[in-house]
N, C-alpha and C positions, 0 to 999 in steps of 0.2 A: 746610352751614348748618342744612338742618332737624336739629329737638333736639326733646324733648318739650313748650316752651316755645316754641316755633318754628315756625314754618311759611310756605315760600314760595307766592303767588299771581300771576296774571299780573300784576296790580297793584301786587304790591309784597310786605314783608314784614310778618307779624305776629306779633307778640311777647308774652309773657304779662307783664303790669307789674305785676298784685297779684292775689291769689291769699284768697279767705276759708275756711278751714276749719270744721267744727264743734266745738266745744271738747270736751275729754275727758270733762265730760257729759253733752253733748249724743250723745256717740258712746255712752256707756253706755246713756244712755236708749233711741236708736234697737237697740240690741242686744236690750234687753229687753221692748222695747215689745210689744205684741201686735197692734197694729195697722204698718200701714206706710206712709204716702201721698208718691208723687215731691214733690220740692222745685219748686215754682213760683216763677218772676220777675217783678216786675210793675216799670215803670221809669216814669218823670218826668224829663223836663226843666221846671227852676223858671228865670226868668229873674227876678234881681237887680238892683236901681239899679244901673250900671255907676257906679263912685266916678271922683272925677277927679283921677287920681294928679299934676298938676302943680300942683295947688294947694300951699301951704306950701313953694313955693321948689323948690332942686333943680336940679341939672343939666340939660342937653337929651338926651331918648333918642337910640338910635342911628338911631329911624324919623325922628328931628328934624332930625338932620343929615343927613341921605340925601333931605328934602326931604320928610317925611311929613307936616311942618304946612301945604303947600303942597295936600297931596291932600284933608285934614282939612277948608280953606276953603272948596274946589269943593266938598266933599260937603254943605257945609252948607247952600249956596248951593243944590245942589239939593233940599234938605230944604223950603228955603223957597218955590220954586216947586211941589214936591208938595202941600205947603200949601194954596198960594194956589189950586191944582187942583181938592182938595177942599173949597176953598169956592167954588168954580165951580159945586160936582154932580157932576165926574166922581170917579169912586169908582174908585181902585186894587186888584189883586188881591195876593195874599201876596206875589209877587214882583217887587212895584211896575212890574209892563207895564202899561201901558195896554192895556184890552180891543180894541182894533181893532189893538194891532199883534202883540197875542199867535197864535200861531200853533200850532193845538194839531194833532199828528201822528194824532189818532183823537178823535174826537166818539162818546162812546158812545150807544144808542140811547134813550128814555126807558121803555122798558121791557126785564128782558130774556127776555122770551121771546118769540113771535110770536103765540102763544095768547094773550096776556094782556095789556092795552092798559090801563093805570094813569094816572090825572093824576099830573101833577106835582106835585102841592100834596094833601096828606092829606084823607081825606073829613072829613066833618062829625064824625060821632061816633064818633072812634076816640082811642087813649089818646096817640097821638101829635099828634093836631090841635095845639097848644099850639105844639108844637115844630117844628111841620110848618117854620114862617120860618125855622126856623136850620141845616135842613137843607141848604141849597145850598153856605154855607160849616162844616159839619159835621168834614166829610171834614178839612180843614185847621185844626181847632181853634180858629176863629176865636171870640174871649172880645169884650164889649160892651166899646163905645166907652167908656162912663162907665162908674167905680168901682163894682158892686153887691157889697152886703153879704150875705155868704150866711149861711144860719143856720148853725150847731151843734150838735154831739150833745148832748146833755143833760145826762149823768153825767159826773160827774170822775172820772178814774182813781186819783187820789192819795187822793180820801177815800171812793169809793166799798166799800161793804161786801160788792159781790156774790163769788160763790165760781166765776162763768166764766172773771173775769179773775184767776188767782192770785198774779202780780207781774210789776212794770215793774221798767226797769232805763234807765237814761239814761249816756251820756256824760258825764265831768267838764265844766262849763262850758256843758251841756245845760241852756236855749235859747238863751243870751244867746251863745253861737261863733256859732248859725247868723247869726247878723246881721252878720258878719264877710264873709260870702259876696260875690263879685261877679262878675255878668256871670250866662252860664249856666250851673246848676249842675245834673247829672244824680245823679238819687237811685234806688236801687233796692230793693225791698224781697222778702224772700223767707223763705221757711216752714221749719224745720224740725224733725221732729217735733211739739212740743207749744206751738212760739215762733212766732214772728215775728219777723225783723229787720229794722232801717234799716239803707242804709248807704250813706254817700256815694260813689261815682265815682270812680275818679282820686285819692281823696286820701290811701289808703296809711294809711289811720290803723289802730293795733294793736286797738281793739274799735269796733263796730259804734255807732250815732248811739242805738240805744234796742231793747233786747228789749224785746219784750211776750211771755209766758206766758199760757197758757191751762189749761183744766180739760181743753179739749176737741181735739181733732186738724182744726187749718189744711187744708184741700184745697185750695182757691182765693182769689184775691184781686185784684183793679184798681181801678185807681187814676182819678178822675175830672180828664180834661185839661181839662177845661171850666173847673174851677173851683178848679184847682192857682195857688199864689201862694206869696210866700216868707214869709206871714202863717200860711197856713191851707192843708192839705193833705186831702181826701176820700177814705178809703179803703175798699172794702166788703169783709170776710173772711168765705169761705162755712167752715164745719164740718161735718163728718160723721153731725152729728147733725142737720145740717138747721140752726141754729141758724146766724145772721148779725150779723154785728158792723159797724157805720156807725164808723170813727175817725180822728178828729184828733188824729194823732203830735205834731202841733207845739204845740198847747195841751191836750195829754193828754186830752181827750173822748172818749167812744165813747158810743152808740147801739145796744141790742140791739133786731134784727128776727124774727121767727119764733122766739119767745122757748119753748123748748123743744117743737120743733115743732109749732106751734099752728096753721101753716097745711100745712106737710109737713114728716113727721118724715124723707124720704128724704136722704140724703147729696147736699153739692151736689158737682160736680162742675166748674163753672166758673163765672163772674161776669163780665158787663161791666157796664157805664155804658155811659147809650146816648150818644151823643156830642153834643155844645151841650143835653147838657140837664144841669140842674145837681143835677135829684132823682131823677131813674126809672132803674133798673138792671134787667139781666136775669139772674136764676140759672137754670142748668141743673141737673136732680137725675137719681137712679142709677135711678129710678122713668120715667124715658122723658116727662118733663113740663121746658116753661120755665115760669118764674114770673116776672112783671113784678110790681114792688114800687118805692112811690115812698120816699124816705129820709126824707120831713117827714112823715108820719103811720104811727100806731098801728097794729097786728097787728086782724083783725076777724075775727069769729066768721064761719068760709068753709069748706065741704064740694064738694069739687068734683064736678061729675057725671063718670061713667067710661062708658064705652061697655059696652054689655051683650054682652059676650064679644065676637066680631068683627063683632057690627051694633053699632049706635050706640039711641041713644032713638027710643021708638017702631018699635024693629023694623026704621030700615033701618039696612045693612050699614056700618060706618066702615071704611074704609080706608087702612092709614097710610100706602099708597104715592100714595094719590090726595087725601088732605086731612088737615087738623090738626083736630082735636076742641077748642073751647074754650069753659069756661067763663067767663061774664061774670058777675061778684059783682053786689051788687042795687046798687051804687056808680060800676057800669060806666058810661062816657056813654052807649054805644049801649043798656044796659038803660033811663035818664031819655030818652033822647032826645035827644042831645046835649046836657040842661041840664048838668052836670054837668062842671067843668075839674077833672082832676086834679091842675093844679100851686098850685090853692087850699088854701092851708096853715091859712085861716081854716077852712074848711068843716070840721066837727068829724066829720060824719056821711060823709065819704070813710075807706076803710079798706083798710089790705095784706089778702089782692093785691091791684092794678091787673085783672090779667087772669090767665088761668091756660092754657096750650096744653099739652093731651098730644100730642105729640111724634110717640112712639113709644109700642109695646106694651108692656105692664105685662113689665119683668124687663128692658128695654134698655135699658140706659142712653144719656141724649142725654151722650157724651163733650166735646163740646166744640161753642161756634159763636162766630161772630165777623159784626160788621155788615158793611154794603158802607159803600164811602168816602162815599155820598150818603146813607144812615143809612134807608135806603128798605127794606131789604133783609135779611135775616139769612140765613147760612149755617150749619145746624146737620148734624153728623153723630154718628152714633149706634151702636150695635154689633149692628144686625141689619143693616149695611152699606149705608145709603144716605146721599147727600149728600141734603139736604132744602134749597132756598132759598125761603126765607119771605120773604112780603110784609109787612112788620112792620106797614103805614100801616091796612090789610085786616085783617089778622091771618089770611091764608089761602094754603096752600100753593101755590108757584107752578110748580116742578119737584123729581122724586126721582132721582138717579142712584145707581145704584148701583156695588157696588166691583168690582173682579176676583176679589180674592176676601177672603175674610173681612170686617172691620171696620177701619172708618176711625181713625186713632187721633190724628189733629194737621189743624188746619187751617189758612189764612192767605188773606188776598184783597188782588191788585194793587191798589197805592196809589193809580191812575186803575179802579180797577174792571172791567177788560177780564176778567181770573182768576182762577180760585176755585184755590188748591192745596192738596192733599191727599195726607196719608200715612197710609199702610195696613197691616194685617197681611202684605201681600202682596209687603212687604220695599219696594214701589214709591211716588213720588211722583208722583201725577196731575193734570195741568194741564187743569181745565173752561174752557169757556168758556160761560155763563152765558144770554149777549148770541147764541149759536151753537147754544146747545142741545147741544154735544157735548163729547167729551174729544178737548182739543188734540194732548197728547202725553203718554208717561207717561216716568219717568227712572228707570232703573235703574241701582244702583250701591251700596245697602245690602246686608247679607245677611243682616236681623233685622230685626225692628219697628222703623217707621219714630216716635221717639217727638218731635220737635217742627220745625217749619217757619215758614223768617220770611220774610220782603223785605226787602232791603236797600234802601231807596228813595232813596239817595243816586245808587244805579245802576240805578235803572228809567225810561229812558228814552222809553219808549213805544214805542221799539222793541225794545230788547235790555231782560232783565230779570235782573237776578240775585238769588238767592236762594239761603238754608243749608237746612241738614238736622242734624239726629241722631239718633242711634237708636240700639237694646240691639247691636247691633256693634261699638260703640266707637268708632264713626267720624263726624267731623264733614266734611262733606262741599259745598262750592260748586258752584252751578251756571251758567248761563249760557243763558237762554231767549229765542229771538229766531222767532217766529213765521213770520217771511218766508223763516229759514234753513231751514225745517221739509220733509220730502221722508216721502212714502210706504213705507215697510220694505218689503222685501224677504219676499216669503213664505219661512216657513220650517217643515220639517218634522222632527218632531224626537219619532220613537219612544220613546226612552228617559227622557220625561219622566216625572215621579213627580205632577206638581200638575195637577188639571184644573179649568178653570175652571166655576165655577156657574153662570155664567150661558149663554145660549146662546150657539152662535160665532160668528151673524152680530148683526149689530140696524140694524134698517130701520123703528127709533121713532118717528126725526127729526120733529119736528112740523114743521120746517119740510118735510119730502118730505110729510108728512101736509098739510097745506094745499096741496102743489098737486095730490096723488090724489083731494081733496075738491073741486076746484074752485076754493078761498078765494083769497084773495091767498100769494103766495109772496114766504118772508124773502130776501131776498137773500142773505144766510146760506147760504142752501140750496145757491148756485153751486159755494162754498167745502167742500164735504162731501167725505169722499172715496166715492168707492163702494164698494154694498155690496149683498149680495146678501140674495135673500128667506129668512129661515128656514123650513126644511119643518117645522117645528110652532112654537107661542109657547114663546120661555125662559121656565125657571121661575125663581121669585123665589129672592134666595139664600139667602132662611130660612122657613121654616114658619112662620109667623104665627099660632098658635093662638088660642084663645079665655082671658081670663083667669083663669075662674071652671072651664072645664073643663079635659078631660085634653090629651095632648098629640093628640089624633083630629081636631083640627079642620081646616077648611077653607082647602085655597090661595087666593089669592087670583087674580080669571079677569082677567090683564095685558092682555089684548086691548079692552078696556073701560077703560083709565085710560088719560087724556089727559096725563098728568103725569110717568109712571112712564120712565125710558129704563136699558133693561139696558146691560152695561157691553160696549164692543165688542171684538171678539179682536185679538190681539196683529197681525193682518195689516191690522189698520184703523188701525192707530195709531202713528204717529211716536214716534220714542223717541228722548230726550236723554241724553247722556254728559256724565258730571260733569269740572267743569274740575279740581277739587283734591279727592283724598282723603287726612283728615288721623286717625291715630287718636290719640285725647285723651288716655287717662290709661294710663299702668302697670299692669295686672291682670293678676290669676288667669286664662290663658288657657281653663281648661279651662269654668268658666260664661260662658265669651261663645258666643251661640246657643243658649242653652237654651230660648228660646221661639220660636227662627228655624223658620217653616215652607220647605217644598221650593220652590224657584222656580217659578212658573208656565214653561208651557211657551216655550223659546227666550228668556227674560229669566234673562240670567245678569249677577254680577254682572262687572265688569269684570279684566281681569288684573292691573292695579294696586291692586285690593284684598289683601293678603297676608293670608295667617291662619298663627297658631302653632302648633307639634305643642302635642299634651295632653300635659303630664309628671303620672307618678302622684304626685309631689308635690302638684301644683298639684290633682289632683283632690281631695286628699281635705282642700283647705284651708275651713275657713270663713269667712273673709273675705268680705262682699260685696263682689260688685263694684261701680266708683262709675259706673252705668249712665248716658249723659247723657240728662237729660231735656229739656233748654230749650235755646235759641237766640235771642240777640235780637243786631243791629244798632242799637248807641247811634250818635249823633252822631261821637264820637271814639275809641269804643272795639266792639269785638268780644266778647260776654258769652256764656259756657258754663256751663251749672249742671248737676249730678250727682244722681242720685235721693237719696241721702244728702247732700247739703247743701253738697257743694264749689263754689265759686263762681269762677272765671276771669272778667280780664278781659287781653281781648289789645288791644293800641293798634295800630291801625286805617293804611294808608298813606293818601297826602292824596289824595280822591274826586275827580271829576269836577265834583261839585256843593259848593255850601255846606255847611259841616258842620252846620248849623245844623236838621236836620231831626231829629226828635224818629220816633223808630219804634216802636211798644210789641212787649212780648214777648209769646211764644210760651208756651202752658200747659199 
């Protein structure tokens, strides 16, 4: 039964139901381009009036006669007592339990480290205060009670004269089909080369809902759940050039931000929206900086401060494993003192950026981050190889991990916020725990850059977690993480390895053994460690951190002195997961798969279920790229695979454990 369109899971089967190529110009273009950037997925589910197909007569369905108008009364019935609930006061959660009978399998902690004790409610003057109240329900997308009107980008695309947007392209019957839509309809949108596409879900249609062209080359893009409708759709596109685009596909507007790098000319590298908020987004650039920027106000004349080689202002030392450098524009609240609301669209005298955080050192790029479910939190990693989680509320770093080895390259964080997962040059997928201060477990079973990682949250139960993978291997890969199942490896020694890791081979960080060596209170966390022995000297960090203005002579950083920093532990500290299903995606020239695969770290090999092809000298001396997968995302109803050149899969999904009704964004 498996086929290339195919593939069996413990679940069930999945099957490829449509399929987007790039058209034969868009293939020439990508041939000839001089630049190159992977295809990104960004996805929406829009929820539609549900029509009422008995109205104008008509026979009775088959749910009719089987007694489905029967189940339709009782449901309304309880519609009407939910009602009357909420005009009681008591207030239901997404999944209409009532809070006393809900029964949740893990309470996480309110802060997650043990060092760092945070309110729960954002301080006074910071750029989240605003948004601090919608953070609780954040995590679940919850949109206001009443209808709010949100603004709009500016420009029209149809009569605009600028020379960024070089042409649109709509579907026949483009707007007036979408109105046809009913119930929930998932939309995705994805880059390639020099475009941008729409395109609906499931509906098989032969061209895409609206190219957008550009001057400039797509790197990133997300889409705002907050304030998604089947009116008006919020998109933000970062560029290469640094250069940002605010647009509405559906009433053709767009908004340019950082209007030919006026506030950085560096390449963005990825985008979110922060979540329940309906203006402020975060970019990440190739320059080791985030950039907060709110979508209702003008670009401002902003110079950011840089640290003076590896001190900071004034002479002392910055550290990037032990804090975030940032600068606050003179529009900052904390520069007024908290006068200052950034979601004031009146105030003329507020200006992009919001805020400015260098990251990392000049030449590293921050790769990719993603918020926690409580919007508290951000996850950034970077390619001097550390997970960084930021306190976004603070704006100050809370912990650094770093990798085994090389550079992080995909992120993703559990849909109740227990896990940070991350994939790596190191061919490996590694599961933090945040809340523990440590790495849970790592999962071997790629044999080449791990290039993106999602949650399935249809199936993250609090106990068991599943999640995908892909990578320059060719292989799409499920997994199956159950915390309780987790058992300490086996030492293994293993001479004839080729990879050594950079970090040292014990690490005895743990803040949480650090508080109780100091005396402090000890995390309970700490019970759950495994042990670990004292290093006979500190590990070095896994990159030279030089100075930016001098040569490569500068100074390491003395690790024995950050409270922050936790090296990554050796393969005998750490649980390792075996994947349930490896599937390989596309038909290729075997002889470039692996051309960027480094050596396995020691005793992580891949599995024997992994096969690999002989190289024929045909196949080497072909030029063809390969269609490398870049993305992974878990829709509601379907299973979605994207290719660095622009191939787009969707595979239809067996029926989940949960509702399908859960909306998952992808993976960049």
């Amino acid at each position: 039964m498996e086929s290339e369109a195919t593939f069996v899971a413990p679940e069930g089967v999945y099957t490829v139901i449509e399929e987007h190529k790039p058209s034969v110009l868009q293939t020439h273009a990508a041939a000839t381009s001089p630049l190159s950037f992977p295809t990104r997925v960004s996805v929406i589910t829009v929820k539609y009036p549900v029509k009422d197909k008995d109205k104008g007569g008509g026979g009775q369905s088959l749910a009719q006669l089987l007694g489905g108008n029967n189940y339709s009364k009782k449901d309304k019935e309880k519609t009407k007592e939910k009602e009357k609930e909420k005009e009681d006061g008591t207030s239901l959660s997404s999944n209409e339990t009532p809070p006393d009978e809900q029964k949740d399998d893990y309470t996480a902690p309110a802060s997650p480290t043990a060092h760092h004790s945070h309110s729960s409610t954002a301080p006074a003057n910071t750029i989240f205060s605003h948004h601090a109240q919608n953070s609780s329900s954040a995590g679940k997308n919850k949109k206001p009670m009443t209808p709010v009107k949100w603004s709009k980008p500016r420009s029209n695309m149809k009569t605009t004269n600028s020379t960024f947007i070089t042409r649109t392209q709509h579907a026949e019957g483009f707007p007036r089909s979408l109105k046809d839509r009913d119930g929930d309809v998932t939309f995705f949108f994805y880059n390639q080369v020099k475009t941008v596409l729409w395109v609906e879900a499931g509906a098989k249609a032969k061209e895409p809902l609206s190219r957008t062209m550009f001057s400039a080359y797509p790197t990133c893009h997300s889409i705002n759940q907050f304030t998604a409708s089947p009116e008006h759709l919020d998109i933000i596109i970062g560029f290469h050039t640094g250069d940002l685009i605010w647009l509405d596909p559906i009433s053709s507007r767009y908004h340019r931000l950082n209007k030919g790098g006026c506030v950085t000319s560096s390449a963005c590298t990825a985008v979110r929206w922060v979540p329940a908020s309906a203006s402020l987004f975060l970019v990440s650039h190739a320059d080791g900086t985030i950039v907060v920027y709110d979508r209702d106000h003008e670009d401002g004349t902003f110079v950011p401060q840089e640290p003076i080689g590896t001190g900071g202002i004034g002479g002392d030392k910055w550290d990037p494993i032990d804090s975030i450098f940032v600068t606050m524009p003179p529009w900052h609240p904390a520069a007024r003192h908290g006068d200052t609301d950034v979601s004031d669209k009146s105030d003329k005298s507020i200006r992009n950026p919001v805020s400015h955080w260098r990251v990392a050192p000049k030449g590293k790029a921050v790769v990719d981050f993603v918020f926690s479910p409580d919007v508290k939190y951000v996850g950034a990693i970077s390619e001097d190889g550390c997970l960084r989680v930021i306190d976004a509320l603070a704006e100050q770093l809370v912990d650094c991990y770093s990798s085994y080895f090389g550079a992080f390259t995909c992120i993703a964080w559990s849909p109740d916020g227990r896990f940070i997962l991350t994939g790596g040059q190191d061919d490996l997928l590694t599961i933090f725990s945040p809340w523990e201060q440590r790495v849970v477990a790592r999962c071997q079973g790629h044999s080449s850059f791990v290039s993106c990682v999602s949650f399935d949250e249809t199936r993250c139960d609090g106990r068991t977690y599943r999640f995908g993978s892909v990578g320059e291997d060719n292989k799409l890969i499920l997994w199956d993480f159950s915390s309780g199942a987790l058992h300490r490896p086996k030492n293994h020694l293993h001479s004839h390895s080729h990879r050594q890791s950079l970090i040292g081979t014990y690490s005895n960080t743990s803040l949480a053994f650090r508080s109780r060596s100091s005396g402090g209170p000890m995390s309970s966390s700490a019970l759950y460690l495994p042990p670990s022995l004292p290093p006979s000297s500190p590990p070095p960090h896994p990159f030279d951190y030089t100075t930016a203005n001098e040569s490569h002579e500068g100074d390491d950083y003395d690790l024995t002195h950050s409270q922050r920093y936790h090296p990554a532990p050796s393969r005998n500290e750490v649980a390792v997961v075996q994947p349930v299903l490896i599937k390989s995606l596309y038909s290729t020239s075997p002889s470039s798969l692996n051309t960027s695969t480094v050596t396995a770290p020691p005793g992580l090999h891949t599995p024997t279920t992994a096969t690999t092809t002989p190289t024929s000298s045909s196949s080497a001396t072909s030029t063809t790229p390969d269609p490398l997968p870049t993305a992974i995302a878990f829709l509601p109803k379907h299973l979605l695979t994207s290719t660095k050149n622009g191939v787009v899969k969707l595979w239809v999904r067996p029926l989940s454990f949960k509702a399908v009704g859960v909306n998952n964004r992808a993976g960049r």
